[in-house]
C-alpha positions in Angstrom: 44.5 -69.7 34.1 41.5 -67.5 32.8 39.4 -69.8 31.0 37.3 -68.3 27.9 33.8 -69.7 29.3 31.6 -68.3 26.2 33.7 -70.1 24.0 33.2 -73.6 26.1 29.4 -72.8 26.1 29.1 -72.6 22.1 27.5 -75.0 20.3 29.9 -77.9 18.9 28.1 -77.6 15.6 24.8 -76.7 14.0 23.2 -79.9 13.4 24.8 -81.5 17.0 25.1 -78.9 19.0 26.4 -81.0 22.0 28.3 -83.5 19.9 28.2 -87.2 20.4 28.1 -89.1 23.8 31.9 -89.8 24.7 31.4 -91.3 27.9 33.2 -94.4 26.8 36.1 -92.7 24.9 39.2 -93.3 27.2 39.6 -90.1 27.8 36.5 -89.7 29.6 37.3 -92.7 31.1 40.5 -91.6 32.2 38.9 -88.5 34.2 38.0 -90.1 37.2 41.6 -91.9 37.7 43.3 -88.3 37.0 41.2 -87.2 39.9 41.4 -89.2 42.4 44.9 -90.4 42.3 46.3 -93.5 43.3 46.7 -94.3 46.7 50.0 -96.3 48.2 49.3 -99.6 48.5 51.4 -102.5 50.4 52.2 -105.8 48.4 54.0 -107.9 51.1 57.2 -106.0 52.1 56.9 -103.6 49.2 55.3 -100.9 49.1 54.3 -98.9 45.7 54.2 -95.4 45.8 51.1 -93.4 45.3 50.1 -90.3 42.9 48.1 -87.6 44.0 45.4 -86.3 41.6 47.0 -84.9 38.3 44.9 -81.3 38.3 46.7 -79.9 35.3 46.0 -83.3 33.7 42.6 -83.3 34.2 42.3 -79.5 32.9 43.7 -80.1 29.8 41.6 -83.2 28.9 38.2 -81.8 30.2 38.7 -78.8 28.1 39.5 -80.9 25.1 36.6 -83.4 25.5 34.1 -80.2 26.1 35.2 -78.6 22.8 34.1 -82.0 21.3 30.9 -82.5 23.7 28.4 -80.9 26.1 28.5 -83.4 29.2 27.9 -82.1 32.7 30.2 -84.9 33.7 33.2 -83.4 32.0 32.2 -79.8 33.0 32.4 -81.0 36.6 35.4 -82.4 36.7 37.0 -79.1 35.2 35.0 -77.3 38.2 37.1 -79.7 40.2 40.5 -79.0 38.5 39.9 -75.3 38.7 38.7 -74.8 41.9 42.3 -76.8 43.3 44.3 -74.7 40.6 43.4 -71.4 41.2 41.3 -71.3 44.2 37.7 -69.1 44.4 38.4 -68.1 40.8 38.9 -70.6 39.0 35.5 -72.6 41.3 33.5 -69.2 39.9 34.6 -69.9 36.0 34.2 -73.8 36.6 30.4 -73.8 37.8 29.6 -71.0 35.4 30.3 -73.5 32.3 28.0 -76.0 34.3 25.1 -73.8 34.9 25.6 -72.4 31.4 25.5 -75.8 29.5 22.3 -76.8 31.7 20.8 -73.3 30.8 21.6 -73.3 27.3 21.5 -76.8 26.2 18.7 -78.6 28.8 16.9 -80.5 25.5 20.4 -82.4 24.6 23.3 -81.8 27.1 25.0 -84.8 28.9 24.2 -87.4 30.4 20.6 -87.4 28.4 17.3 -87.0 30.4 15.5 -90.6 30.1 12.8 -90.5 27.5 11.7 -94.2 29.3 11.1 -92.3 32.2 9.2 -89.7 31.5 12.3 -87.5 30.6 13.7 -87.8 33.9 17.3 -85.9 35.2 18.2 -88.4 37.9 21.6 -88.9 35.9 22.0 -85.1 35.7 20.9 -84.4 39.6 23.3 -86.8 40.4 26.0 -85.0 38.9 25.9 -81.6 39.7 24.9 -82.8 43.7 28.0 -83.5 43.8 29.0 -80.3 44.4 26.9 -80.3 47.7 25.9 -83.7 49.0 24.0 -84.4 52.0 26.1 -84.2 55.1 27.0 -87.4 56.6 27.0 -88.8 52.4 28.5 -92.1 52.1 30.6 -91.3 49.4 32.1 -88.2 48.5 35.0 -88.6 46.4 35.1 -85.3 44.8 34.9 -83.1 48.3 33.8 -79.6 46.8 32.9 -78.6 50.5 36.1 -79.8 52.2 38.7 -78.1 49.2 36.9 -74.8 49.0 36.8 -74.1 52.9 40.8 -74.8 52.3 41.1 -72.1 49.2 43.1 -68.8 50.6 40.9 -66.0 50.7 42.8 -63.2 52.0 46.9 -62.8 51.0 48.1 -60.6 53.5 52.0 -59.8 52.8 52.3 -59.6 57.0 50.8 -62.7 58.0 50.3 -64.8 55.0 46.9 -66.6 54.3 44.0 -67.5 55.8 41.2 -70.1 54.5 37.6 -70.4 55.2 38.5 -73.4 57.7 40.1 -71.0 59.6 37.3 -68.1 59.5 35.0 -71.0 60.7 37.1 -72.1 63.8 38.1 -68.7 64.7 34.6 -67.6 65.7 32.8 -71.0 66.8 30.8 -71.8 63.6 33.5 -75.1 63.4 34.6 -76.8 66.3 38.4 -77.7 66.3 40.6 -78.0 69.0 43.3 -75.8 68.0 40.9 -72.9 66.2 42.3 -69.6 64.4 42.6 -66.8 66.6 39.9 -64.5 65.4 42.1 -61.0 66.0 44.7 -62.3 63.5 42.3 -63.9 61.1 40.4 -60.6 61.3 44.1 -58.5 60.8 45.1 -60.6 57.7 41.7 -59.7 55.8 43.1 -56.2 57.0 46.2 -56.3 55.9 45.1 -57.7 52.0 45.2 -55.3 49.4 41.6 -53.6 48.3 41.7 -54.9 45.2 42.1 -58.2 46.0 38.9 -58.4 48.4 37.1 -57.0 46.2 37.7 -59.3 43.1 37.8 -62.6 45.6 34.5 -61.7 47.1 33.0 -60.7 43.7 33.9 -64.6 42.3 31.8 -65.7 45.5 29.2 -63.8 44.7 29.4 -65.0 41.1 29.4 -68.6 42.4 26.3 -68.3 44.5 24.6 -67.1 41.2 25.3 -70.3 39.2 24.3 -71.9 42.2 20.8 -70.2 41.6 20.7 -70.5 38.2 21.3 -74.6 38.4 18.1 -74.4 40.5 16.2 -72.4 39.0 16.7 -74.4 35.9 15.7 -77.6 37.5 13.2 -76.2 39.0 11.7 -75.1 35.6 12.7 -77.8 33.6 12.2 -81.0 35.5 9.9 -79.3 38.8 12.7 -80.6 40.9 14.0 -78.5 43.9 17.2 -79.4 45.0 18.9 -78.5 47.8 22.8 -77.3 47.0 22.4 -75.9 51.2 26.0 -76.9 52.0 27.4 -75.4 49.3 25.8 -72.2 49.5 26.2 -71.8 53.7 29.9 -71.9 52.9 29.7 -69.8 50.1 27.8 -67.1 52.0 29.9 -67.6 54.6 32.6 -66.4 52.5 31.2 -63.3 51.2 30.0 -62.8 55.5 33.9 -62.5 55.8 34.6 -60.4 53.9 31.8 -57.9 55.1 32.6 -58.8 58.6 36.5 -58.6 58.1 38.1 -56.7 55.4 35.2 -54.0 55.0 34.4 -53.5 58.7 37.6 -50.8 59.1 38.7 -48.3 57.0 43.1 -49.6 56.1 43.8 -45.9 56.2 46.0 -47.2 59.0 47.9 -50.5 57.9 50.1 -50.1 60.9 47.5 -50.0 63.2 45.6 -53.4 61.2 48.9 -55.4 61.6 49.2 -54.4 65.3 46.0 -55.9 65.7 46.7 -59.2 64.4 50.6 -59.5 65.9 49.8 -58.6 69.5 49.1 -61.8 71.5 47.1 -61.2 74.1 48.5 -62.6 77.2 45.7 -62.0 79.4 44.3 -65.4 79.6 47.3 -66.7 81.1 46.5 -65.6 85.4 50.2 -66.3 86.0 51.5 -63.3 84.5 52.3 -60.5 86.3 51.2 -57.3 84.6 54.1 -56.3 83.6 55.2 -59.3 82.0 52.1 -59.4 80.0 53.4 -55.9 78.4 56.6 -57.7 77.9 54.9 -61.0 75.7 52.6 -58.4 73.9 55.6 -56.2 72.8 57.6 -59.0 71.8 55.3 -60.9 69.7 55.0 -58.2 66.5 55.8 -60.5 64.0 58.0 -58.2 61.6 57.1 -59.9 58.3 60.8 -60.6 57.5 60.2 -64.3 57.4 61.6 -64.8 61.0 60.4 -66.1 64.3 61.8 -63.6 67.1 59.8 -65.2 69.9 57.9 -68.0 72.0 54.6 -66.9 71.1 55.2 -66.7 67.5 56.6 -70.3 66.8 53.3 -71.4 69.0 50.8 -69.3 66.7 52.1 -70.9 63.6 52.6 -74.6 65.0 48.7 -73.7 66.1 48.4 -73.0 62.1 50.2 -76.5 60.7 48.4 -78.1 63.1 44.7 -77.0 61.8 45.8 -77.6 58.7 46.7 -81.4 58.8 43.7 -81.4 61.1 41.4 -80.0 58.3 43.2 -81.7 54.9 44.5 -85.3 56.5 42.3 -86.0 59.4 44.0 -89.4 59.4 47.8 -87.7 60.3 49.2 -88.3 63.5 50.8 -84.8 63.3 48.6 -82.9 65.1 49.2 -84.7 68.2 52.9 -84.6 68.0 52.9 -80.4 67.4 50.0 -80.3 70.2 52.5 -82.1 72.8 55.5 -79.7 71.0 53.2 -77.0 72.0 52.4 -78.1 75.6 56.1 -78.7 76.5 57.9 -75.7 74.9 57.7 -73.6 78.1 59.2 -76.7 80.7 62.9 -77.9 81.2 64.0 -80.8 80.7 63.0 -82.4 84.0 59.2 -81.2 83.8 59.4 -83.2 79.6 60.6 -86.4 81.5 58.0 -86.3 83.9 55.5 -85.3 81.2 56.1 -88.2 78.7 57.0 -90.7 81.4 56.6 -90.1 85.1 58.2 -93.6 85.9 61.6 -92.4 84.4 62.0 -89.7 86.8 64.0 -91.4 89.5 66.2 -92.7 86.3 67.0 -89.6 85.1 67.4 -87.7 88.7 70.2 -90.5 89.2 72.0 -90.3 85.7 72.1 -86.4 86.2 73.2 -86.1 89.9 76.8 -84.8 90.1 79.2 -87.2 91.2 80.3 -86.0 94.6 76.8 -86.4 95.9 76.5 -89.8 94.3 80.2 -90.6 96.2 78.9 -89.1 99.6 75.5 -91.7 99.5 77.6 -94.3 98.6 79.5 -93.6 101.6 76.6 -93.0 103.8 75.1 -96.7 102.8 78.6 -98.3 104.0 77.8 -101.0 107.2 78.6 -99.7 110.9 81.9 -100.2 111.6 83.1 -100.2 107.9 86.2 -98.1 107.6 85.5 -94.8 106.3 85.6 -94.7 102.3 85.1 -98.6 102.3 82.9 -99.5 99.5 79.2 -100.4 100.4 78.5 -104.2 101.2 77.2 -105.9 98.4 74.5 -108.7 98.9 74.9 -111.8 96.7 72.3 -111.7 94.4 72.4 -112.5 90.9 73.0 -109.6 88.8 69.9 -107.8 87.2 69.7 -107.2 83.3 70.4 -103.1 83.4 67.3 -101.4 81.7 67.8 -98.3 79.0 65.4 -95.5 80.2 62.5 -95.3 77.7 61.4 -91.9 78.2 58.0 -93.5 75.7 57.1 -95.8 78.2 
């Protein structure tokens, strides 16, 4: 959704031109629950189902509360809305319509500077730090920094899309354990169309400008320097990959750019002959027909849901299920049981041991003397409870 940004930053009227204070109207009031959701919650055995944030929700109602008011507040919570909507764009239209109402309206935009204080911002600092708050912040309920490393920023038709997160982990600047590969990360910015590139890394560009223009106004205004350093490293940090990886090669080849990205290179892996490294490598083009044709394609993407639930729910225990998917895909069933639960080995070498070997050790157990094909001696003991084979042990 384009929104019509002069049209938010015009006066509400002549003799208000920011309108009245709604901060109590339950509308405003109703911002903060619309973005943050409700969570599940547990209420002895029942259990009531959250809602995740209602972005289209919270759209709507900031646009209709701005067309009555000029609050930062409100503005920032459309910046919010936008920026999980529709991505870099809509985070470049949100924080021009911040940096816009503190430019234009400083004297009376909301929350008011304290006249008891010697005019003092605090209330307005507040508010538009949240869009890059200290690292390590106790509270951070908004997290600009963690959604817009997870905005798409290249759309390649071959290999799909690839976030900032994943720029970040692919070359080192972001420690994860299961990071991008850098060739295909590199190959997808490739692979996007011209057009796109350019427009995506022009709304960066047009973000780090409000960025500037919120300090400079501060700066001017109130002789406060604030530091938005988080925000702007990963928004330069954006704009770097595009220089670094859609702008670095000419696509008058787009064979050759999606080569680069589909080959897996198998020379890490010692235990390959030569040969069948050629083998892997040929196999693994990844056609862009929606189908997984080999080994190393299924790993390369269970790689990719992985980083993501790593990245967006830290707290998920799938990660370490696809990891130990990942680790076991190449081994039989014997190597899995002695992965997951070395104890159960002799179990299952026993319950899978054909019969006429399990007949001739029977045999061979028999007392001296017995008659051959006499059933083995059986000591009187009192029979032991049989245990299933809990291969979770």
């Amino acid at each position: 959704m384009q929104l019509n940004v002069a049209d938010l930053l015009k006066p509400v009227s002549e003799d208000s031109p920011c309108g009245s204070n709604l901060e109590y109207d339950p509308r405003f009031l109703q911002l903060d629950e619309l973005a943050e959701g409700v969570p599940e919650k547990q209420m002895g055995d029942s259990v009531i189902e959250g809602r995740d944030p209602d972005w289209n929700e919270l759209r709507k109602n900031s646009l209709e509360l701005l067309n009555e008011t000029k609050d930062l507040r409100i503005a920032l919570f459309l910046t919010l809305a936008e920026l999980n909507l529709d991505g870099l764009p809509g985070f470049d239209q949100g924080l021009q319509v911040l940096s816009g109402l503190l430019d234009n309206f400083w004297d009376k935009v909301y929350p008011e500077l304290d006249v008891e204080d010697n005019n003092d911002p605090q209330e307005r600092i507040n508010c538009v730090m949240s869009l890059s708050p200290e690292p390590g912040a106790y509270r951070d309920p908004m997290m600009f920094i963690q959604r817009l490393r997870n905005v798409p920023l290249c759309k390649s038709s071959n290999l799909g899309k690839f976030t900032l997160y994943d720029v970040l982990t692919s070359d080192g600047s972001l420690e994860s354990e299961n990071p991008a590969e850098l060739k295909l990360v590199r190959a997808a910015f490739l692979d996007t169309q011209p057009d796109f590139i350019e427009t995506y890394r022009n709304h960066a560009l047009g973000c780090i400008k409000s960025v500037e223009t919120m300090k400079k106004v501060f700066a001017e205004q109130a002789d406060d320097h604030l530091d938005f350093s988080l925000l702007l490293d990963s928004l330069n940090a954006i704009v770097k990959a595009y220089d670094d990886f859609a702008m670095s090669k000419s696509k008058s080849d787009p064979e050759e750019n999606l080569n680069e990205a589909d080959s897996i290179d198998e020379s890490e892996d010692a235990a390959l002959a030569d040969e069948e490294k050629k083998k892997a490598k040929s196999n693994s083009s990844y056609k862009g027909n929606g189908k997984i044709t080999n080994r190393q394609q299924a790993v390369a993407l269970l790689n990719k849901v992985s980083a993501y639930f790593e990245s967006a729910e830290p707290s998920s225990p799938a990660p370490y299920f696809i990891k130990r998917a990942i680790r076991t895909a190449g081994m039989n069933f014997m190597d899995i049981i002695s992965d997951i639960s070395p104890a159960g080995l002799d179990q299952a070498n026993t319950a899978l041991k054909p019969a006429e070997l399990i007949t001739s050790e029977i045999q061979n157990t028999n007392e001296p003397g017995a008659p051959a094909g006499a059933p083995a001696k059986e000591e009187n003991k009192e029979p032991e409870e049989e245990k299933a084979f809990n291969p979770f042990a």
